[in-house]
C-alpha positions in Angstrom: 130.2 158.6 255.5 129.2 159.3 259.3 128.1 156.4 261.8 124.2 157.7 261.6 124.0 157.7 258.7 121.7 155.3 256.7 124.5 153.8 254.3 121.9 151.1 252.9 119.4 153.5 252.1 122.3 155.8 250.6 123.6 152.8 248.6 120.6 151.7 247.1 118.9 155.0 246.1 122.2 156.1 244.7 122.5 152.3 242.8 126.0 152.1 244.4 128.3 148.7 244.8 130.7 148.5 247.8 134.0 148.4 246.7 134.2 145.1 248.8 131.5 143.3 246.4 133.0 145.0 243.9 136.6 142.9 244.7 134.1 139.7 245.7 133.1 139.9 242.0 136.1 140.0 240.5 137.3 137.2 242.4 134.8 135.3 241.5 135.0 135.8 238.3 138.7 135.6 238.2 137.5 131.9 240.0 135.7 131.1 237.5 138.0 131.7 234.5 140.6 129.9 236.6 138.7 126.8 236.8 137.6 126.4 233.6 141.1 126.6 232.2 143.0 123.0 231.1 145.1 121.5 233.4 148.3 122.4 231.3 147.9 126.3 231.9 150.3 127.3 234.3 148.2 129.6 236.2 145.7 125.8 237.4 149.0 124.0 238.0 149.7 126.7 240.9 146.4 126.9 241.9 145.9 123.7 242.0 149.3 123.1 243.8 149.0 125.5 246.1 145.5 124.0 247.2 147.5 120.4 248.0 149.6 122.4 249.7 147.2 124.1 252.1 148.5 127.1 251.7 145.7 130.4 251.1 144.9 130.7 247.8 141.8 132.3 245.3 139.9 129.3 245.7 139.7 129.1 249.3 138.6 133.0 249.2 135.8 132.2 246.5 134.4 129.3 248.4 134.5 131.9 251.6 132.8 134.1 249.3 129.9 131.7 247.5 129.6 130.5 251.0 128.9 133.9 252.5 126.4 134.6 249.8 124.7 131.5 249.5 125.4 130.5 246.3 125.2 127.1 246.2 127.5 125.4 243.0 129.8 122.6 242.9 132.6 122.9 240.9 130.9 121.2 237.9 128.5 122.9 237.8 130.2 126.0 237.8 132.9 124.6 234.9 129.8 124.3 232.6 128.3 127.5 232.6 129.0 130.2 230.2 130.9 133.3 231.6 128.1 135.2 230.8 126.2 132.6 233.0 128.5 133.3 235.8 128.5 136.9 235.6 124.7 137.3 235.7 124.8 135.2 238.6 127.4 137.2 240.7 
């Protein structure tokens, strides 16, 4: 698209998503599925171990993200809602 142009009017009148919301969503989503798992899945242990570690992980992108969109959760929160719940929401 060129500089001038209006991209926001363009986006909404066409009822186009970014691709970069587009990736936002499915991390959060992928978040959210990550978090409610059990502590035994393999996928939390690494999550969860890379976190202790410090180390940049999906967590620390969806809390940039939540952050940047002002969705204000806590993790408990978020572990009790539906994935439904969560989708309508992001």
């Amino acid at each position: 698209m060129p500089r001038g142009c209006p991209k926001a009017a363009i986006i909404q009148e066409l009822g186009i998503i970014p691709v970069e919301y587009k990736i936002h969503i499915k991390k959060l989503i992928e978040y959210h599925r990550i978090i409610t798992m059990t502590k035994e899945r393999l996928t939390k242990k690494s999550v969860v171990k890379a976190e202790q570690l410090g180390s940049m992980n999906l967590l620390d992108d969806a809390y940039a993200i939540l952050k940047k969109h002002n969705i204000i959760y806590n993790n408990n929160q978020i572990k009790n809602m539906t994935v439904n719940q969560w989708r309508r929401l992001v």
